[in-house]
C-alpha positions in Angstrom: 16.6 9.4 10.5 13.3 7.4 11.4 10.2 7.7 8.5 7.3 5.8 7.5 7.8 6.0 3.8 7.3 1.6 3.6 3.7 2.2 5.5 3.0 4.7 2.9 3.6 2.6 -0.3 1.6 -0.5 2.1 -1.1 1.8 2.2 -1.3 2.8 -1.5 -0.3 -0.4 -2.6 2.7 0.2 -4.2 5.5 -2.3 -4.3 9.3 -0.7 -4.2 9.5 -1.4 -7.7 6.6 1.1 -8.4 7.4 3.7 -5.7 11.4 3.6 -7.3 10.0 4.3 -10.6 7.6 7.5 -9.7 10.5 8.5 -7.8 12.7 8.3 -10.9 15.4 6.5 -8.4 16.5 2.5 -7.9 14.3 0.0 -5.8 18.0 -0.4 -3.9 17.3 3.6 -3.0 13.7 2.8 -2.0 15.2 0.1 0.2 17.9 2.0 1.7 15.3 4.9 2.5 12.7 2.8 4.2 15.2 0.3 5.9 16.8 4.9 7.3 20.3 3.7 5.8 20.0 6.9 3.2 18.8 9.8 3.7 17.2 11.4 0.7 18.4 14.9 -1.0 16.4 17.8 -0.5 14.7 17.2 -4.1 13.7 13.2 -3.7 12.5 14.3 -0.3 10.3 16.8 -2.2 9.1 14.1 -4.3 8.4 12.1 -1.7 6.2 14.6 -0.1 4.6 15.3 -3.5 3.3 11.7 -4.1 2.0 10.6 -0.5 0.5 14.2 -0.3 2.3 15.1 2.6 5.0 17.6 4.4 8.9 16.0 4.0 8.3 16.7 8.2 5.4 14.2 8.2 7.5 11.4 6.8 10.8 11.9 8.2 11.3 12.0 11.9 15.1 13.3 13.0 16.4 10.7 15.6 16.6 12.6 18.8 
């Protein structure tokens, strides 16, 4: 699954380090998210969506 969760933390200037502890998770999890190697659970996606103001379907693109 494609997203633009690394453009997002550019754009709020965030570093993974910062975005991993909003998110409560590891900067190894931010990593694997933003590199599409993990797919998040239903409640970090939620998360996610909650802190870049957003819909979990404006971040994360299903490959096709």
């Amino acid at each position: 699954m494609d997203n633009d969760i690394a453009a997002r933390r550019a754009d709020r200037g965030l570093s993974q380090a910062q975005l991993a502890e909003a998110l409560g998770v590891s900067r190894q999890t931010v990593i694997s998210l933003e590199k599409g190697r993990f797919d998040p659970s239903l409640p970090l996606a939620f998360r996610l969506a909650a802190l870049f103001e957003a819909r979990i379907e404006e971040i994360f693109h299903p490959d096709e």
